[in-house]
GULUMKOL-329758 format. One record per residue (C-alpha): z, x, y; residue in one letter. Coordinates in steps of 0.1 Angstrom, whole numbers, plus 2048, in hexadecimal, padded with zeros to 3 digits. Layout:
! residues N
ZXYA
...
END
This chain:
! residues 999
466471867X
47C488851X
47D4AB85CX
4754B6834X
45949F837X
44C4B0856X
44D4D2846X
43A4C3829X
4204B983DX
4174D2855X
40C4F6857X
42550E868X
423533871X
43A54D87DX
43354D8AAX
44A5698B5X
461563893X
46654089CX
45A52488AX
43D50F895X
41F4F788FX
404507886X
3E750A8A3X
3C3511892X
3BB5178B4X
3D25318BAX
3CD5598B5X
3E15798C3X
3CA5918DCX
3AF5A08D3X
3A25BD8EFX
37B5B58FBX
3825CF919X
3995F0915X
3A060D935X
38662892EX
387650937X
38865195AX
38066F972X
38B66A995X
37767F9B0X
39368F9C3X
37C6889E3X
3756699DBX
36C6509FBX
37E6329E5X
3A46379E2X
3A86239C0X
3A462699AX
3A1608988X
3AB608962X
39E5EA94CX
3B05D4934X
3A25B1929X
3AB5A3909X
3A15838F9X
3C05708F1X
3D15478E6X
3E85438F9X
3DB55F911X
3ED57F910X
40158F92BX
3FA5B6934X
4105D3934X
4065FA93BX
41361892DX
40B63C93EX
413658923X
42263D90BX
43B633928X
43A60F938X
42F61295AX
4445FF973X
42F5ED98AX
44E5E49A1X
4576089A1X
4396189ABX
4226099C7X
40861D9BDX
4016049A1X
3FA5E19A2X
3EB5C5985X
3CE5B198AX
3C959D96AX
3CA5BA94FX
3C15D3966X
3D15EF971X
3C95F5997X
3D76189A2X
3D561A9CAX
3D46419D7X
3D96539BAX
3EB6709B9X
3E068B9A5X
40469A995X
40F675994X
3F3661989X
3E3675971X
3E967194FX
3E165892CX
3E1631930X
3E2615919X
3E05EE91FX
3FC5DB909X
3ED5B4906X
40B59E8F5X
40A57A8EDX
41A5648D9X
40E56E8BAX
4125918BEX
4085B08D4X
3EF5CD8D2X
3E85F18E2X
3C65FC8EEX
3BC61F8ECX
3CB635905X
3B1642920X
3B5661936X
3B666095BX
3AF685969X
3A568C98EX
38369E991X
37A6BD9ABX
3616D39B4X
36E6F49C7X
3527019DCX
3437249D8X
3557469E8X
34574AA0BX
345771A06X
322780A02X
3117859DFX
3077A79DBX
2E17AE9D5X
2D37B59B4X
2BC7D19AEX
2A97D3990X
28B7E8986X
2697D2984X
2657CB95DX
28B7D1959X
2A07B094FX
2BA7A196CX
2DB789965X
2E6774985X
30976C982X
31174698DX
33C74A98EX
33B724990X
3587199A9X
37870D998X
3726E598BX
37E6C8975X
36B6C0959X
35D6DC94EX
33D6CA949X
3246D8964X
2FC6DB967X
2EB6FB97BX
2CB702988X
2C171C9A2X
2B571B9C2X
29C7359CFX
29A7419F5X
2A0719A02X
2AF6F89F7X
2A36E59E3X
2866FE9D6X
2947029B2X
28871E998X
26E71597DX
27F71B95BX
26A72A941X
264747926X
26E75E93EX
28D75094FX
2A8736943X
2CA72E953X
2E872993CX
2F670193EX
31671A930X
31973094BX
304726967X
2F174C964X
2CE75196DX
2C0768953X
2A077A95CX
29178B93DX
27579F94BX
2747A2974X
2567A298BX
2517AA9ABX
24D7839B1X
2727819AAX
27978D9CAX
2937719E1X
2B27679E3X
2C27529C5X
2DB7389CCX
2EC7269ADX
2EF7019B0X
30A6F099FX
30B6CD996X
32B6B6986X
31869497AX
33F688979X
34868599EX
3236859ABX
3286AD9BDX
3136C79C2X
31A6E99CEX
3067079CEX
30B72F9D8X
30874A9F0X
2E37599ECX
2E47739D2X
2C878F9E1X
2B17989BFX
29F7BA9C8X
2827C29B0X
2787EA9B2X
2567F19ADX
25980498CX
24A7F896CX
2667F594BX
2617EE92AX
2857E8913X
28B7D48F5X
2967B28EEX
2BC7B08F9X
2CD7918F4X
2E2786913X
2E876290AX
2FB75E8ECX
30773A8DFX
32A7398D0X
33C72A8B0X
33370A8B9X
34A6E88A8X
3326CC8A9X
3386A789EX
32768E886X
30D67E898X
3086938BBX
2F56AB8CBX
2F66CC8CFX
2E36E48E2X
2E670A8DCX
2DE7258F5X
2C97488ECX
2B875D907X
2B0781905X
2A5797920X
2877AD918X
2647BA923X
24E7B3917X
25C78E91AX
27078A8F6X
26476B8E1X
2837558D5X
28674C8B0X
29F73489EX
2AC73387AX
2C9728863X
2D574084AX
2D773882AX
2BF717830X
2A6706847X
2AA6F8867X
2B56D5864X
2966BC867X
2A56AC889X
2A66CE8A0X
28D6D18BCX
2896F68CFX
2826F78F6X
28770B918X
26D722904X
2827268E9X
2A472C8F9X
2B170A8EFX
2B86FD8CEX
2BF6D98CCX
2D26C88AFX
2CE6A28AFX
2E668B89BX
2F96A7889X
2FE6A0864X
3196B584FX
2FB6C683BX
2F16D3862X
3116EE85EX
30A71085BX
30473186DX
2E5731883X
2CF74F88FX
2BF7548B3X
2A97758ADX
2947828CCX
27979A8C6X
25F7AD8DBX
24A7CB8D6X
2627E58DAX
27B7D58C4X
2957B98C2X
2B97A88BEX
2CA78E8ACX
2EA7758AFX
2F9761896X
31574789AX
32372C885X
32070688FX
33F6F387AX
33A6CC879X
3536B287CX
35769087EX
367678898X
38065C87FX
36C645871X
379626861X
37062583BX
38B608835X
3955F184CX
3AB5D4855X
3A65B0860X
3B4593869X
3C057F84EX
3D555D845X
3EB563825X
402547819X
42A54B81CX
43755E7FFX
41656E7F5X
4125927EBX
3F85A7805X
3EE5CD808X
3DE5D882FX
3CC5F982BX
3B9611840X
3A362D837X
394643850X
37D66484DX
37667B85FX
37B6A1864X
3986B2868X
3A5690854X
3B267386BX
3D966E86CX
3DF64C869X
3FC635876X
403612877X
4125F9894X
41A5DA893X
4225C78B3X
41A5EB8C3X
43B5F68B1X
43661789CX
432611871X
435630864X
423628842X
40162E833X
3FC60D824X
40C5EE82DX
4195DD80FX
4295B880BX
4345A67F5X
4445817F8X
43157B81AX
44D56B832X
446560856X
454580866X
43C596858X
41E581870X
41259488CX
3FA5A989EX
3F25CC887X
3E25EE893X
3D760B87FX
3CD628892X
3BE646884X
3B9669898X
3B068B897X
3A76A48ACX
3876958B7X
3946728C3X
3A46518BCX
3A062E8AAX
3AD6128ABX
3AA5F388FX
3B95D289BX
3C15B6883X
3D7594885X
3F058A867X
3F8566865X
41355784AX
409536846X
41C517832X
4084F582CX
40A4D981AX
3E54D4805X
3CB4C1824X
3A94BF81DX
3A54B2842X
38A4CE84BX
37C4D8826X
3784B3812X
3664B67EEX
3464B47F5X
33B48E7F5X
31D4907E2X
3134AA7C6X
2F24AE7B9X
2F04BD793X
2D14C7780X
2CB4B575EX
2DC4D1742X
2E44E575FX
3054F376CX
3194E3785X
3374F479DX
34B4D77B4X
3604EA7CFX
3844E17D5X
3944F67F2X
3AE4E8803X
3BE4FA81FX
3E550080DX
40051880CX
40E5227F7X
3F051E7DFX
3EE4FE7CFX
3EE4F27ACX
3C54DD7A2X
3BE4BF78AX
39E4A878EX
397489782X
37747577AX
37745278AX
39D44C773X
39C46075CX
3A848475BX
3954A2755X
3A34C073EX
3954E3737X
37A4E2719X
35A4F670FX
3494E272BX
3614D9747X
3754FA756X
38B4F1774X
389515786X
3AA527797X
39F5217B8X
39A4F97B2X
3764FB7A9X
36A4E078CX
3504F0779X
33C4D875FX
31F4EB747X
2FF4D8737X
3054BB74EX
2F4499743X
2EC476757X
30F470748X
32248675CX
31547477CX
33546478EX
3514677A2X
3684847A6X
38C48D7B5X
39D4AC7B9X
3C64AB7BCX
3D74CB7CDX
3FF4CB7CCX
4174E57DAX
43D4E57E3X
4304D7804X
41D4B97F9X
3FD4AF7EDX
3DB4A37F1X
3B74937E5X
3934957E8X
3784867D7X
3534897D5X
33547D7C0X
31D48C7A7X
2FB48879FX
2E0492788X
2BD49D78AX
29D4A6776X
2A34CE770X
2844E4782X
2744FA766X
25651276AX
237507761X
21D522769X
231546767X
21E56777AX
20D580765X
20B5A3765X
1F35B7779X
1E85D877AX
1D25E279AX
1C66027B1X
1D26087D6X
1BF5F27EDX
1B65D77D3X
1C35B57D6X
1D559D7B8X
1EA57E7B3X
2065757A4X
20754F796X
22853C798X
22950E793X
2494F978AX
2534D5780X
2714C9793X
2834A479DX
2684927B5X
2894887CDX
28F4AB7D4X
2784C97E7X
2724E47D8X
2665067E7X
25B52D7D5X
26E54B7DFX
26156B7D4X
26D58E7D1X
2655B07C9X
27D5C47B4X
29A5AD7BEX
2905AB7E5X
2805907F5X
25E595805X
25D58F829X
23F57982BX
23B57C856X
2445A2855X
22D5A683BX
212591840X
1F85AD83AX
1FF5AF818X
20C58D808X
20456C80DX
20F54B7FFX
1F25367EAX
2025157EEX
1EB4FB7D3X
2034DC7DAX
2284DA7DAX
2324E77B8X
21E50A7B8X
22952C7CBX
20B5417C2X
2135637D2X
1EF5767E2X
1F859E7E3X
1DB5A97F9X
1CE5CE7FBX
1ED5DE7E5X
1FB5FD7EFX
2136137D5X
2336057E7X
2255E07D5X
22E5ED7B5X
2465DB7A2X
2585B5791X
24F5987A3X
26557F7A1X
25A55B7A7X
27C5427ADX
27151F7B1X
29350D7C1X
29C4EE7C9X
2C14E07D8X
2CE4DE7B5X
2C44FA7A4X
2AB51679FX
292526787X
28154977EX
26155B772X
25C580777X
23859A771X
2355BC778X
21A5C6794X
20D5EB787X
1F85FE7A9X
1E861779FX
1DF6337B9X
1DB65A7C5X
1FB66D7BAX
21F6727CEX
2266907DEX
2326AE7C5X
25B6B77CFX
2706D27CEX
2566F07D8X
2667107D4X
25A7377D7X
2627507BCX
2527767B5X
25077D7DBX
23679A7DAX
2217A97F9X
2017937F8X
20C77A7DAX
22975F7D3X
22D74A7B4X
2357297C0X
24870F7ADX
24A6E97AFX
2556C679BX
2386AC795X
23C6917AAX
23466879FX
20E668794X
20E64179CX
1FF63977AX
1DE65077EX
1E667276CX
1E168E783X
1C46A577FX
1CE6C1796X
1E56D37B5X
1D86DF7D5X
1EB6FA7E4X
1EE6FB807X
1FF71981DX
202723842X
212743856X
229746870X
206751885X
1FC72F884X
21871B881X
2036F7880X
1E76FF86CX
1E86F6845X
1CE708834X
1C470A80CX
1D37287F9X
1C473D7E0X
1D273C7BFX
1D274B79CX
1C5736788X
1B172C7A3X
1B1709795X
1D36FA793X
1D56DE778X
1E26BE77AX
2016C975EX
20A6E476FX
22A6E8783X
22570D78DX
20B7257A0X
2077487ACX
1FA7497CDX
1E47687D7X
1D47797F4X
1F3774810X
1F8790829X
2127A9822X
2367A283DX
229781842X
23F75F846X
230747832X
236722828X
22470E80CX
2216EB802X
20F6D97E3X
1F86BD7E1X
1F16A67C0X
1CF6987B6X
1C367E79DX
1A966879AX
1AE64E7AFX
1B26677CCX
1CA6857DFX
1EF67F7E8X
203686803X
20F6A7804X
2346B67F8X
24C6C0814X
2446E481EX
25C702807X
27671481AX
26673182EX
26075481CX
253774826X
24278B812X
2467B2808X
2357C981EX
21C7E0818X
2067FF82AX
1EC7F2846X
1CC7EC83AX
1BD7E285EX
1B37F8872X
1B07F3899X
18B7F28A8X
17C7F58C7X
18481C8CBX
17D8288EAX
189839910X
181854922X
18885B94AX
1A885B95AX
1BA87596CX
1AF89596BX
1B98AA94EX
1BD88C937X
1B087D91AX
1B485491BX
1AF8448FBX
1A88218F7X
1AB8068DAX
1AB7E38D1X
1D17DB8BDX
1D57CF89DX
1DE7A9898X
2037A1895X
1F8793871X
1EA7B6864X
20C7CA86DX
2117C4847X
2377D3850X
2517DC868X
2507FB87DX
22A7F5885X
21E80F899X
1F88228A0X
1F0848899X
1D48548B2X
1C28738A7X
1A788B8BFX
1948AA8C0X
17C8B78D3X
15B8B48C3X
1558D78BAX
1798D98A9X
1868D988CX
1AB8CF890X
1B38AD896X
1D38A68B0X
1E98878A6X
1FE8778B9X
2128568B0X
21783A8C2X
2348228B9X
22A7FE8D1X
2177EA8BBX
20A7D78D7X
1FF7F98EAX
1D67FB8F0X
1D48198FEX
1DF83D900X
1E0857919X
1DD882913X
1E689692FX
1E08BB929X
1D88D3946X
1C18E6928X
1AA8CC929X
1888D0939X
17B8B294EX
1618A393DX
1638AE91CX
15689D8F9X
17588F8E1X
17187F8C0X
18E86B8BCX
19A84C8A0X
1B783A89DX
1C882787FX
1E681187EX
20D818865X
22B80A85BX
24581384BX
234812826X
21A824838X
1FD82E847X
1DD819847X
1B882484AX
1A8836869X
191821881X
16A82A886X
16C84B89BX
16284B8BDX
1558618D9X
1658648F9X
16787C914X
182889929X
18B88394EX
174890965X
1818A8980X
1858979A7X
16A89A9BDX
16A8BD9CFX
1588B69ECX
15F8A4A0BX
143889A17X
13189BA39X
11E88BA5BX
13B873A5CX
13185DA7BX
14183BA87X
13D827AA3X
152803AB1X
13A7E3AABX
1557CFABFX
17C7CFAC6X
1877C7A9FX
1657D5A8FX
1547FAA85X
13B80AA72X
141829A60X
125840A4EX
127863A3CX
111878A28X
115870A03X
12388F9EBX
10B8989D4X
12489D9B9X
11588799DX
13887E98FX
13F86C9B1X
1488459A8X
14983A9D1X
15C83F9EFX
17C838A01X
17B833A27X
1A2835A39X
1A782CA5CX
1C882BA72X
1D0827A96X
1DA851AA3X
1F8844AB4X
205824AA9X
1FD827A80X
20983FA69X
1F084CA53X
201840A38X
1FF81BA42X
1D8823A46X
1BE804A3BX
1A480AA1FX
183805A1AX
17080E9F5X
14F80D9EFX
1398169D3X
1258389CFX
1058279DBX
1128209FDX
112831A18X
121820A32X
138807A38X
1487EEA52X
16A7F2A5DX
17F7D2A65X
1AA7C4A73X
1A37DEA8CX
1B97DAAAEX
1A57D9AD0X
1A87FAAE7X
1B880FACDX
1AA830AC6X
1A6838A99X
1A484EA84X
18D84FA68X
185865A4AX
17285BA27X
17786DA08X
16586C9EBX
17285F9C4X
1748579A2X
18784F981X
198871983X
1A78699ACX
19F8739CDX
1888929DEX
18F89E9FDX
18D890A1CX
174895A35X
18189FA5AX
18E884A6DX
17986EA83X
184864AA3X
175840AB4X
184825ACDX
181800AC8X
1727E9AE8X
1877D8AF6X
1927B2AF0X
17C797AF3X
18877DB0FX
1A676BB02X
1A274CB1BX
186735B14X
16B728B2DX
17A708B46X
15B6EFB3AX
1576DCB5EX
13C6C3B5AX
1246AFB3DX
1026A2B4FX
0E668EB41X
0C4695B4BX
0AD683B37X
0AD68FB14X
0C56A9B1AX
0E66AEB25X
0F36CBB3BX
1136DBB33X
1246F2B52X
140707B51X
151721B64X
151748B62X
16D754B4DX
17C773B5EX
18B789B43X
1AA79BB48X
1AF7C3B4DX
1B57C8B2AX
1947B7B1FX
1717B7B1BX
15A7B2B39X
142790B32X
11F796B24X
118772B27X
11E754B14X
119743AEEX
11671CAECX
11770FACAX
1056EFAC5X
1106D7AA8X
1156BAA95X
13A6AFA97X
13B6AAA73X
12D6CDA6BX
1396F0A70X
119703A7BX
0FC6F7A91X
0E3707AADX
0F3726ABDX
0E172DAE2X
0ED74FAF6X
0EB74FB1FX
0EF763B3CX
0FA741B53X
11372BB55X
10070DB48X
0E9703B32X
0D36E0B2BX
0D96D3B04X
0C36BFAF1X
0D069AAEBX
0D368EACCX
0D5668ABDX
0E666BA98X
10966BAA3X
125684AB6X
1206A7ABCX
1366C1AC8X
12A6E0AE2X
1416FFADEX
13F71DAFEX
14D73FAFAX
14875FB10X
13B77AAFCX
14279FB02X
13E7C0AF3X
1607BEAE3X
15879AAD4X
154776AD9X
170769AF0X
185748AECX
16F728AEBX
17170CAFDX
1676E7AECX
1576C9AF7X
1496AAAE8X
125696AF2X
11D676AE2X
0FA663AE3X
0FC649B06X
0F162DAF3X
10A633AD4X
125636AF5X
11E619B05X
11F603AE2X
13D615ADCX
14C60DB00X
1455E9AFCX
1525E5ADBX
1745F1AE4X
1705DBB06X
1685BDAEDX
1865C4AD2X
19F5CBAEFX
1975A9B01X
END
């Protein structure tokens, strides 16, 4: 065969810029596995890191790496060895081995680059062994615990602390929180259950390693602390990216215990935030652009409070907007590749082709010629990361074939209809068309339109257009035929169209839909609802198909909702062709939700609120509810007050009335009509209104006692919702009740409930008239009801007489006394210490009321001589003590039990026998002996007393009992001894059942 002729009737392509048959078959690599970021734990047990490469490839592609954009040689470095695409590295080194790889896969139609992936080598130092210093810190004071995590790689770490032992960890809560920044244990308000020794535990996910501290002492002192909210943990400027998370950090130290608060300036939080550790967390999911802004952690308690604000910028990893793809084009041809990427700061974009460097934006050609096939890349980067789009170019030239696309062999045409016959060869360059029916050629007309791309169209087609038809394609590489046939049909027209329908929600209607068509083809009913086609199994709760025979579609819409609103379209469809009928569906219900809700004229108990009507779906709306709740209760909606109180349905505007002065409020609206109430509108941005003077006053005035010489005045505190403004404090006010001048004094906690005169002026005892009201700073509210109270009363001034004890045992002793006939005594306080071994400070305590005169002492310690005195009491402290009171305790009861030496029945009873105990020379002599008697399943039973050293039991039948001895002396019951009797009969069964089972 002529080499011209060969050319002419083959397709050839550019292989390595050499000429050659075309393979369908063939393609250049494509990557289906690329190396990844790869952290290598430095003490990692497995001495390898295996980078991935894998690409999908006709023929299949060989593999070269690159480290830093340099070829690695694999002969040069037997560190490195290939296995398929994969890079193997054996003992990595860390100043060798560590740097960015890429996998170059080439075959012969061209070669690619994957993205480069980092190989870094992890660690984890362990904590200094040098002692942490202890950490003293005033009970009610706040406390920071400094982690100092040990020097690692990443940076990414968890912490948690341990407390006293591993692995008890601390409970995070309101009042503590430790920093995922820093690893720091913050404490806001310390107790004196704070006391132990902290330990910080680190943890690296990344090279599975955990560390944790020398025990950090924390020292609590017993003095009480009260200081304002003081913000500790502060979150930075924070860059986040389209799409993440973020989690921002806020903790304040503080007693009381600060309460955490979010906000965004300028704006609400975004709907997808969520708050935790008790409001020292906020969480930012999927971060949109319209999330940017500067956010506000504010802490507040009682005695005052602190704010942070940061900014948190968004960006965006590149994103492909435009893209490439693989694409033929013929030889000579004119083609444009273009990439567009976003993303913030803006992607730089380059181009290689072959994994050579293009340094153009755009890759423009024009006269396609085989050298210009290959493999393309367009990367685009920013600070943020990397992408890579991979596409194939292919310059093709072909004689016309129609070997795998023939005209279609038969064509079906509706009667007056419009016909399309396809013609598309594979050629290239582009061919040159011309059909033919059976002989005779065909020409453009006002009916016939051979197409650009080889298409035959033929308009109002009649039973005379049925035949036989050929398309020719010719280019300067040959040419070729195809030929198909085309017949007509009956056309399919509507013969029953839908109506129009107008229903309520929850009512059910049909739509009718019938057509004529040509009996040799099917025919089948598509419907749709404003342009989309209804999903008859998804929703099958709704529609359903009314099939009367083959030629009707009748459509069922069963208890209509709003969303069923709309044009039906009914499309009866057979092969050939297709025909139309639409209605309109009207569902009439309760109204939409009103938008746009807005506060204007912020006053101290009234807003005017503002909104836009929403859709009143076809029912006019007769009126607005308006709905309002507080930051006090935060979940509960409740109706407003308003002026008018009757908002019509016309209006898009409403004062609200009756709020509480400094109050954060948030309102929503809700439409009405007749057919019902709608949802309601999304809630207005949060507002707070003027202050204004207190009008509450607080209740519940009351006191009296205390210390001598003071004046203790009690009330209940005003509701957080009644401070009406900042600076809320309380002004207490007291006379004696045959005065005249009223003493104030101002107290500035608004949570405080009580206050305390001291004055050495004051007689005990003495009648006050006191009130108390509530200010701000507009002002001061009303006074409170006023109250009587008295002073302190003065301490007991006598000593309790006759005080007499004596020892009931070696732990035990009674003490009684002569009451003091004082009648402002309240009871009686009883200390008693061992003379030599106790300080009196370390004395125990007994109180007992006023009524008593007596009292048992107890914890004593056998053989010790005490001291005792009793002094009398009451709300304003201590009397004097009576003279001290010498006694000794007995001595210890026996500490070694009785030796049990035989169990005897006799009849009915069993005897139990055991030996004398013999106590030792710092014990009790024996008085006799106590057997306990008793059911083994129950804690008390018969208790017998003897002289002997025996005694005859009573036998019992309804099941095990137990018999405990003890020797009994005058300093108590000694050790006991314990033995076990069961029923003969229940023995014996017993006995032979285990004889039985055994055997």
């Amino acid at each position: 065969m002529p080499h011209w002729l060969f050319i002419a009737l083959s397709c050839i392509v550019s292989l390595s810029y050499s000429w050659e048959l075309y393979d369908a078959t063939g393609y250049g690599p494509v990557f289906e596995d690329q190396p990844v970021e790869t952290i290598y734990p430095e003490e990692s047990p497995e001495a390898k890191i295996t980078m991935s490469c894998r690409a999908r490839a006709n023929p299949p592609a060989t593999y070269q790496w690159r480290l830093n954009s340099r070829s690695i040689d694999l002969d040069g470095d037997n560190h490195y060895t290939q296995v398929g695409g994969d890079l193997v590295i054996s003992n990595p080194i860390k100043n060798k081995h560590v740097g960015n790889y890429s996998c170059v896969a080439t075959n012969d139609y061209g070669t690619v680059v994957s993205r480069e992936a980092g190989v870094r080598f992890g660690y984890l130092d362990f904590f200094s062994s040098e002692e942490r210093e202890a950490v003293h810190v005033k009970e009610g004071q706040g406390a920071v615990l400094l982690c100092a995590p040990p020097p690692h790689y990443p940076h990414e770490l968890s912490f948690r602390w341990i407390l006293n032992e591993f692995p008890i960890f601390i409970t995070l809560d309101k009042r503590r929180f430790v920093s995922q920044t820093t690893g720091n244990l913050y404490i806001s308000k310390v107790d004196l259950s704070d006391s132990g020794n902290y330990s910080c535990f680190v943890s690296s996910a990344s090279i599975a390693k955990s560390v944790f501290s020398k025990f950090i002492p924390l020292v609590p002192l017993t003095e009480r602390w009260k200081y304002p909210a003081d913000i500790k943990v502060k979150f930075p400027d924070t860059y986040a990216l389209v799409g993440q998370n973020v989690t921002m950090e806020c903790f304040a130290l503080g007693n009381p215990i600060p309460q955490i608060r979010w906000k965004k300036m300028n704006g609400e939080l975004p709907s997808n935030h969520d708050v935790s550790m008790a409001g020292a967390h906020l969480h930012l999911y999927n971060v949109q652009y319209e999330d940017e802004g500067t956010y506000e952690c504010e802490a507040l308690n009682s005695k005052g409070k602190d704010w942070h604000r940061a900014r948190v910028s968004v960006e965006a990893f590149p994103e492909w907007t435009e893209s490439i793809n693989s694409t033929e084009k013929d030889i000579s041809s004119d083609y444009t590749m273009s990439c567009v990427a976003s993303g913030k700061p803006k992607p730089h974009v380059q181009w290689l082709k072959n994994s050579y460097a293009y340094d153009k934006r755009d890759l423009r050609f024009s006269a396609l010629t085989f050298k210009d096939s290959g493999m393309y890349q367009c990367i685009a980067e920013n600070r943020h990361g990397v992408i890579y789009a991979n596409a194939e170019l292919r310059v093709i030239a072909c004689a016309p074939t129609f070997e795998h696309n023939p005209v279609k062999w038969r064509i079906l045409g509706a009667k007056n209809g419009r016909v399309v016959i396809e013609c598309k060869p594979k050629a290239a360059p582009k061919p040159s068309f011309s059909w033919s029916k059976g002989t005779e050629l065909l020409f453009n007309s006002t009916r016939v339109l051979i197409w650009e791309d080889g298409s035959l169209e033929i308009l109002n087609v009649t039973e005379a257009d049925e035949g036989r038809y050929t398309c020719f394609a010719e280019n300067n590489r040959g040419k070729a035929n195809s030929t198909g046939s085309l017949s007509i049909t009956e056309a399919t027209k509507i013969t029953l169209a839908p109506s129009n329908a107008d229903v309520t929600v929850g009512e059910s209607t049909h739509m009718q839909c019938a057509a004529s068509h040509d009996s040799t083809l099917d025919i089948t009913f598509v419907w749709t609802l404003d342009a989309h086609s209804i999903d008859f199994d998804r929703e099958g709760s709704h529609y359903e198909r009314n099939l009367n025979g083959g030629s009707s579609g009748e459509l069922l819409i069963k208890n209509t909702q709003l969303k069923h609103s709309g044009r039906y379209t009914c499309t009866a469809q057979t092969p050939v062709d297709n025909v139309t009928a639409s209605a309109n569906l009207v569902v009439r219900g309760p109204p939409g939700s009103p938008g746009g809700v807005r506060v204007e004229e912020i006053r101290d108990k009234s807003v005017r609120l503002i909104w836009s009507r929403g859709t009143d779906n076809h029912s006019p709306i007769s009126k607005y509810t308006i709905q309002c709740r507080d930051s006090f209760s935060q979940e509960d909606w409740r109706d407003a007050t308003t002026s008018p109180p009757d908002v019509e349905g016309n209006a898009e505007s409403a004062t609200v009335v009756d709020l509480f002065p400094w109050t954060e409020y948030e309102f929503r609206v809700i439409a009405t009509n007749t057919l019902g109430t709608g949802d309601p509108s999304s809630p207005s941005p949060k507002v707070t209104t003027l202050e204004a003077v207190p009008v509450v006053a607080p209740s519940d005035i009351g006191g009296g006692g205390g210390t001598s010489r003071e004046l203790t005045i009690t009330w209940t505190p005003v509701q957080p919702q009644y401070y009406y403004g900042r600076n809320f404090g309380y002004i207490i006010a007291f006379k004696p009740r045959d005065g005249y001048e009223w003493r104030k004094v101002t107290v500035a906690d608004p949570g405080a409930k009580h206050y305390v005169h001291k004055d050495p002026s004051i007689l005990a005892s003495t009648e006050f008239e006191v009130k108390v009201k509530a200010f701000n700073s507009k002002g001061e509210g009303p006074y409170s009801l006023m109250a009587v109270i008295y002073s302190a009363q003065d301490v007991p001034s006598k000593a309790p007489t006759s005080v007499g004890a004596r020892a009931l045992s070696a732990t035990e002793a009674i003490v009684w006394w002569l009451p003091v006939t004082q009648h402002t005594v309240e009871g009686y306080q009883v200390r008693y210490w061992r003379k030599a071994e106790d300080s009196e400070t370390s004395s125990q305590r007994v109180v007992v009321s006023s009524r008593e005169n007596q009292t048992r002492l107890d914890n004593m310690r056998p053989d010790s001589h005490y001291l005792i005195e009793v002094k009398a009491y009451n709300a304003a402290g201590y009397g004097p003590p009576s003279q001290h009171l010498q006694i000794y305790t007995k001595k210890a009861p026996p500490s070694r039990p009785p030796k049990i030496i035989s169990k005897k029945l006799k009849g009915t009873s069993v005897n139990i026998a055991w030996e004398h105990v013999e106590p030792l020379a710092n014990e009790s002599t024996i008085d006799g002996y106590k057997v306990l008697y008793r059911q083994a399943s129950k804690s008390t039973g018969m208790l017998f007393t003897t002289g002997k050293r025996s005694i005859d039991l009573p036998m019992h039948k309804d099941g095990d009992y137990i018999v405990e001895v003890r020797a009994h002396s005058e300093g108590g019951d000694g050790a006991v001894a314990q033995i076990r009797i069961s029923d003969p009969i229940f023995g014996l069964l017993r006995t032979c059942h285990t004889i039985l089972h055994r055997w």
